[in-house]
C-alpha positions, 0 to 999 in steps of 0.5 A, a space after each residue: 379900498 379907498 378910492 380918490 373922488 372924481 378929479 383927485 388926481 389933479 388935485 393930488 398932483 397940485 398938493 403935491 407941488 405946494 408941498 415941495 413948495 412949502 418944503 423948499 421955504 424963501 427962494 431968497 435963502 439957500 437951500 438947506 443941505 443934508 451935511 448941514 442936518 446930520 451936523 447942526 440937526 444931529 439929535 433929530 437925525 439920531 431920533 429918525 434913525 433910531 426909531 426906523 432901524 436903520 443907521 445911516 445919517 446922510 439918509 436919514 436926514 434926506 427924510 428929514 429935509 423930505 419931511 419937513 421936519 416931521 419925526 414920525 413922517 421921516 422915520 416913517 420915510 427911513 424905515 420904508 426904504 430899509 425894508 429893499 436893502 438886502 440883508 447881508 450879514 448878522 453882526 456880533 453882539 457890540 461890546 459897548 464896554 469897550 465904546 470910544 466914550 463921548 459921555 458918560 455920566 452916573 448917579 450912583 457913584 461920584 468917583 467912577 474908575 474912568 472918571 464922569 464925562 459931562 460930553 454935550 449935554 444940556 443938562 447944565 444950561 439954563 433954559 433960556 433963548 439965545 439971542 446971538 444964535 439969531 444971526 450970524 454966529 460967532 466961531 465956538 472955541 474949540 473944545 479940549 479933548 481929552 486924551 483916549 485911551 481905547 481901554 475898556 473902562 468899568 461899568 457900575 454894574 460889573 462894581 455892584 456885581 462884585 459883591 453880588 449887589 445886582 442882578 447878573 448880565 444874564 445869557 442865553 444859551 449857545 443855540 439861542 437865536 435872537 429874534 426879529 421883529 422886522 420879520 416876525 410878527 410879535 408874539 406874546 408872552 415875548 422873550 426880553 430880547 425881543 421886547 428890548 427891539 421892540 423898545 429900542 425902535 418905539 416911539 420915544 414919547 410914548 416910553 417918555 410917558 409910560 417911564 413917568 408913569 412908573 415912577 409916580 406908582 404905576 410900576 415898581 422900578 424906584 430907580 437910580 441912574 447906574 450909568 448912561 454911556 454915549 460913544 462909538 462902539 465897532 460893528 463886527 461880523 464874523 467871516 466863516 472863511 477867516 474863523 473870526 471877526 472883522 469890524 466894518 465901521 463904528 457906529 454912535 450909540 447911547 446905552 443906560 443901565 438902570 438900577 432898580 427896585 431890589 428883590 430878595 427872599 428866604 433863599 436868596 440874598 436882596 439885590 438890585 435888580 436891573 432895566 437895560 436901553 440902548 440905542 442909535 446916536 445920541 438919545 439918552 431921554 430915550 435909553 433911560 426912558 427904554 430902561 425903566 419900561 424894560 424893568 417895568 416890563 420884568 415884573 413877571 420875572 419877580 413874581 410882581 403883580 401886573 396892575 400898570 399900563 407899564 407892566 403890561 407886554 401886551 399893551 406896550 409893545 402892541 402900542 410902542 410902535 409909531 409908525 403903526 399908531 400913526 398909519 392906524 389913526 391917520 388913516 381917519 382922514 382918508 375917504 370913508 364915504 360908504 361907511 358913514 353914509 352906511 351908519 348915517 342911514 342905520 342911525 336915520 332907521 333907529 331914530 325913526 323907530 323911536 321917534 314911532 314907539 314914543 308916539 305910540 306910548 303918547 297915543 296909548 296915554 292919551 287913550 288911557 286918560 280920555 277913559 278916565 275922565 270919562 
């Protein structure tokens, strides 16, 4: 257990005060508010709400605001308060080909049926400061929209399957049940669907690093970008008493199917095989960085060998977790006053020890070489 020094709770009451001080910033300035993080702040929001499992945007900006702007703090933050709603409903599986699209955009195919839509992105800018957003800004002209059709439009993966070039979808069977990592603790070897939560609310710079690494030889993916979507898909839940579904909202999603190193043998036709990332709001860093781990993680499927950090289930779903990897270090800080005074005196002890054996080896020497000369 760790207790606070005499006097700690006045000086954690005072800390605290300075922290809602620093929170609030200049008094000259207006406060910022929730509808202007979750509209100006967007991609951080999405971040929050991703990687704490809970689709919310109003809320996680509070976390935002609460947190200073510290990611891990607000997911932090989110995720501690998901764990008292209650659980009402499991909703069906969304049908993301049927996503209202804001983007979509595919390095494999230049003509897709549906076409490439660049939406809001960064990839065309130059990475240069903009001076004018400084100050007052002027009004952006309205962007054209283009007219939605509400059709489902086809994915790269279904024109590779049609000539048997990729690896299917896959299916589970009817009485398999999804599992869920918010309350079971993970369990190893780990079924895809499983390892695929794991991966969707994991820290995006620990996927970041261990997708960079698979590219430079730590992990066979070899991988081309089949095609990333960002758009709102329907939330729907089947009702028992009406014997179908009804949707409750739309939420915003960004899903990226990679396609990978192909596989073959004597028996089987070479194919493309596939890595999978999907999640909340718009992080497409994030869903290519979680496909290319989840086809890393799929080695065994293939009969690869497992030689990369990034093959390994044990080590990258164990460590993904940033809430987990930030309370376990963190926890450093926190008084540990008994433990080191435990290991300064054994250290004390030992140094003691030694200091007694070398004086006795120099006296045992010392003995040796009087005998001698005389």
């Amino acid at each position: 257990m760790y207790v606070a020094v005499k006097g700690g709770e006045t000086a954690i009451a005072e800390a605290h005060r300075l922290l809602a001080d620093r929170r609030r910033g200049p008094r000259d300035l207006p406060a910022l508010s929730l509808a202007q993080i979750a509209g100006q702040l967007s991609l951080a929001v999405d971040r929050v709400m991703a990687e704490a499992s809970l689709y919310d945007p109003i809320l996680a900006a509070l976390a935002v605001k609460q947190a200073r702007g510290d990611m891990i703090e607000a997911i932090f933050l989110l995720r501690a308060y998901r764990t008292t709603l209650p659980r009402l409903a499991i909703s069906q599986p969304l049908e993301t080909a049927a996503m209202q699209i804001e983007r979509r955009v595919s390095a494999t195919y230049k003509d897709l049926p549906g076409g490439q839509l660049l939406g809001p992105t960064f990839d065309y800018t130059h990475r240069l400061l903009d001076p004018d957003l400084a100050g007052e800004e002027a009004e952006p002209e309205t962007p054209a929209r283009r007219a939605v059709s509400g059709e489902p439009v086809m994915r790269v993966s279904d024109i590779l399957d049609g000539e048997g070039l990729v690896e299917g979808d896959g299916s589970f069977g009817p009485d398999h049940v999804a599992g869920d990592i918010t309350r079971e603790p993970l369990d190893f070897p780990m079924p895809r669907d499983t390892r695929l939560q794991v991966l969707a609310r994991g820290d995006e710079g620990f996927l970041l690093a261990l997708a960079y690494s698979t590219q430079r030889g730590y992990g066979r993916t070899h991988p081309f970008v089949g095609e990333i979507r960002i758009g709102l898909a329907d939330v729907e839940i089947e009702l028992p008493e009406l014997g179908f579904s009804v949707p409750l909202g739309r939420i915003r999603i960004t899903e990226c199917q990679m396609v990978n190193q192909f596989k073959g043998s004597a028996k089987e036709p070479p194919q493309f095989t596939r890595g999978y990332g999907l999640v909340f709001g718009q992080s497409e860093r994030k869903a290519m960085a979680m496909s290319l781990v989840d086809r890393a993680l799929r080695a065994d499927e293939f009969g690869e060998d497992i030689v990369a950090p990034a093959q390994d289930q044990e080590f990258v779903l164990s460590h993904a977790d940033n809430v987990q990897a930030t309370g376990f270090v963190e926890h450093l800080k926190l008084p540990h006053y008994v433990d080191f005074q435990a290991e300064l005196d054994l250290v004390r002890r030992m140094r003691a020890e030694y200091e007694a054996k070398r004086a006795g080896q120099a006296g045992d020497e010392d003995a040796i070489t009087s005998e001698a000369a005389q």
